[in-house]
C-alpha positions as CSV (number, residue, x, y, z in Angstrom):
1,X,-0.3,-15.3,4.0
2,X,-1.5,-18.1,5.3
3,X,-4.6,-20.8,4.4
4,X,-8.0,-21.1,4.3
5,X,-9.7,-24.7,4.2
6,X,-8.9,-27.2,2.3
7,X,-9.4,-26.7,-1.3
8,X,-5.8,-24.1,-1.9
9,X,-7.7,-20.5,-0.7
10,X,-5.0,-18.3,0.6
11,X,-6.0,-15.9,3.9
12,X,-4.5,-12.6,3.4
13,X,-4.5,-9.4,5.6
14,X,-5.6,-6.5,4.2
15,X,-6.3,-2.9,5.0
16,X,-9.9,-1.8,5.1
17,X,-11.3,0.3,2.2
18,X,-9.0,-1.6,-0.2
19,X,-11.3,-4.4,-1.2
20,X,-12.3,-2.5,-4.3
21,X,-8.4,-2.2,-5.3
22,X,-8.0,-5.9,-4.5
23,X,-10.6,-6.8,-6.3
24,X,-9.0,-5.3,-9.5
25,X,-6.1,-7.5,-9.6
26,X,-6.0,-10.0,-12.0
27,X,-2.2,-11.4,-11.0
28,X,-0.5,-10.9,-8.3
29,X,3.2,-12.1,-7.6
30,X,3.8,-14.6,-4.2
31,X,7.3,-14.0,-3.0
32,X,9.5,-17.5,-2.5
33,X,12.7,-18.5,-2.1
34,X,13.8,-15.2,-3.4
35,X,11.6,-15.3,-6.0
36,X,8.5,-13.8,-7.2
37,X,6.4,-16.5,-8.4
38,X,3.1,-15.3,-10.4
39,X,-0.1,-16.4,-10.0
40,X,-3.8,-15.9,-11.5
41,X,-6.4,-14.7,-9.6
42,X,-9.3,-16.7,-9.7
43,X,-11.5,-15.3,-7.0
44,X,-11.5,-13.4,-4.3
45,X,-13.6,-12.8,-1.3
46,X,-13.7,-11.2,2.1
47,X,-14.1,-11.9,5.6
48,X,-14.1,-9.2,8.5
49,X,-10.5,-9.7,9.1
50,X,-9.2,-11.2,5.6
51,X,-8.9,-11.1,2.2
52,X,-9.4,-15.1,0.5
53,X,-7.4,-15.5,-2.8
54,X,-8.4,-18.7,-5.0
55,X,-5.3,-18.8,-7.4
56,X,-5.6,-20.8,-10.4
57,X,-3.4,-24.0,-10.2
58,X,-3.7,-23.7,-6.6
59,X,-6.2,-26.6,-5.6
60,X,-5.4,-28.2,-2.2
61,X,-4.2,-27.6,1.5
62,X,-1.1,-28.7,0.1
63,X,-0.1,-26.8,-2.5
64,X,-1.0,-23.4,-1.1
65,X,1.0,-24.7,2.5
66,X,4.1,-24.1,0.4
67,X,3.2,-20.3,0.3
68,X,2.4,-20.1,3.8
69,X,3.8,-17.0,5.7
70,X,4.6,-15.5,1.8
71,X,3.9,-12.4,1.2
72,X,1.7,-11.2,-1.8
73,X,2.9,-8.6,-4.2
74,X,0.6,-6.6,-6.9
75,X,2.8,-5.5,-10.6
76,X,3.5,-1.5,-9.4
77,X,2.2,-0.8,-13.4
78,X,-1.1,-3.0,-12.8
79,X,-1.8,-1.1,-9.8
80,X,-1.2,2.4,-10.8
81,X,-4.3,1.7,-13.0
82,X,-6.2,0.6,-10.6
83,X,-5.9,3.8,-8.5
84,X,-8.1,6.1,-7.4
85,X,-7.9,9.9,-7.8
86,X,-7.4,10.5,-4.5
87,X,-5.0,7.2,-3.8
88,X,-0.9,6.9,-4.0
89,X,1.5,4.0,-4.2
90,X,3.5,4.4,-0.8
91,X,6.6,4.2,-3.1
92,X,6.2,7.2,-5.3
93,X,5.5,9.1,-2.5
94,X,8.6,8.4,-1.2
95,X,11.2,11.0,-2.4
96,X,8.4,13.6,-2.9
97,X,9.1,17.3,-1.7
98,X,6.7,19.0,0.7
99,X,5.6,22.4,1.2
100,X,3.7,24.8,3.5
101,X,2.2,27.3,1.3
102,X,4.6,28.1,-1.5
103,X,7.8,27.8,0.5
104,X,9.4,24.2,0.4
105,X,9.8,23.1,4.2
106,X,11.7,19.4,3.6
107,X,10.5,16.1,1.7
108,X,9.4,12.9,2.4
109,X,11.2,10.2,3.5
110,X,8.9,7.1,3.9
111,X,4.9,5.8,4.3
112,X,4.0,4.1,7.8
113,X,0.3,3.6,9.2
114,X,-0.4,4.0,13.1
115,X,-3.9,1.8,12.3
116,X,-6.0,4.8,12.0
117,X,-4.5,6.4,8.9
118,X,-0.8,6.3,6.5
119,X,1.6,8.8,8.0
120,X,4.2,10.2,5.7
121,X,8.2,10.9,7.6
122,X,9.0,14.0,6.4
123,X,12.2,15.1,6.8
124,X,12.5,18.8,7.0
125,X,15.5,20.8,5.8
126,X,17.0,21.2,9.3
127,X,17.2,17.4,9.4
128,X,14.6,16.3,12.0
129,X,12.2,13.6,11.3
130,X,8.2,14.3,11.6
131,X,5.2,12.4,10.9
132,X,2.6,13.7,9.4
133,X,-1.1,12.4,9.0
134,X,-2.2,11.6,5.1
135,X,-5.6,13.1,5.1
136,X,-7.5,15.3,3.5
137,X,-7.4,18.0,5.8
138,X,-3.5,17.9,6.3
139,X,-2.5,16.7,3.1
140,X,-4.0,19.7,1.0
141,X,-2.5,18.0,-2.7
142,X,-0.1,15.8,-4.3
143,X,1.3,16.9,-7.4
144,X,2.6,13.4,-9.0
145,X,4.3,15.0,-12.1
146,X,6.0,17.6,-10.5
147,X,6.3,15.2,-7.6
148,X,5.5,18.2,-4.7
149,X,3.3,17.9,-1.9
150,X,1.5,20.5,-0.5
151,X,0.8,20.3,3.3
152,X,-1.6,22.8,5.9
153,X,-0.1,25.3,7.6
154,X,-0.3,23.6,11.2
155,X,2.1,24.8,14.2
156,X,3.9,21.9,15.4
157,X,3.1,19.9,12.9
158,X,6.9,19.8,11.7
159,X,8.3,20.4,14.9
């Protein structure tokens, strides 16, 4: 985080497609000094490359500065609601089992991005590490209840 003029906006990156998520935040917590301090959103806009938070209470280059280089965090319950369908929190993916077909081939370990898309490590039962692509077409369904994930049957895809 860093910011933006004058009058306390915050610049924020963000990852495209999520302005609709962002924008149905109404507090948001700014980690400092091992804290998590919370704030109000008061408005938010968008630039090509950044999000710009207006926090209320936040009205000068000097009072945001003490935020600089902080990062922002959304409540995990305030997000959940906010979700899509078709969208996941990285963490409850995280610890999820995954299976080809009916036949459970490992589970996964952690959420990365390489810019185009999220990539899920999946750690298969003989213990090797693979990445594999969240999308539609390789990601056939996430279960979040009985926390299973069912991925295409793709050779080399766990490999």
């Amino acid at each position: 985080m860093n910011f933006h003029g004058i009058n306390g906006e915050a610049k924020v990156g963000y990852t495209k497609g999520q302005e609709d998520f962002l924008k149905s935040l109404s507090n948001v917590f700014i980690y400092v000094d091992y804290n998590y301090k919370p704030f109000k959103v008061k408005s938010l806009k968008f630039t090509s490359k950044f999000a710009i938070f207006k926090f209320e209470g936040i009205n000068s280059i000097n009072d945001i500065l003490l935020y600089k280089g902080c990062i922002i965090y959304a409540d995990k319950s305030e997000a959940e609601e906010n979700l899509e369908n078709d969208e996941f929190l990285a963490d409850n993916l995280i610890g999820m089992n995954v299976f080809i077909n009916e036949k459970r081939v490992g589970s996964v370990t952690g959420v990365s991005s390489n810019g185009a898309q999220p990539l899920l490590s999946v750690k298969t039962l003989s213990g090797n590490i693979s990445l594999v692509p969240f999308v539609k077409e390789i990601v056939l369904d996430v279960n979040k209840k009985k926390k299973e994930i069912k991925i295409a049957d793709i050779k080399g895809l766990l490999d």
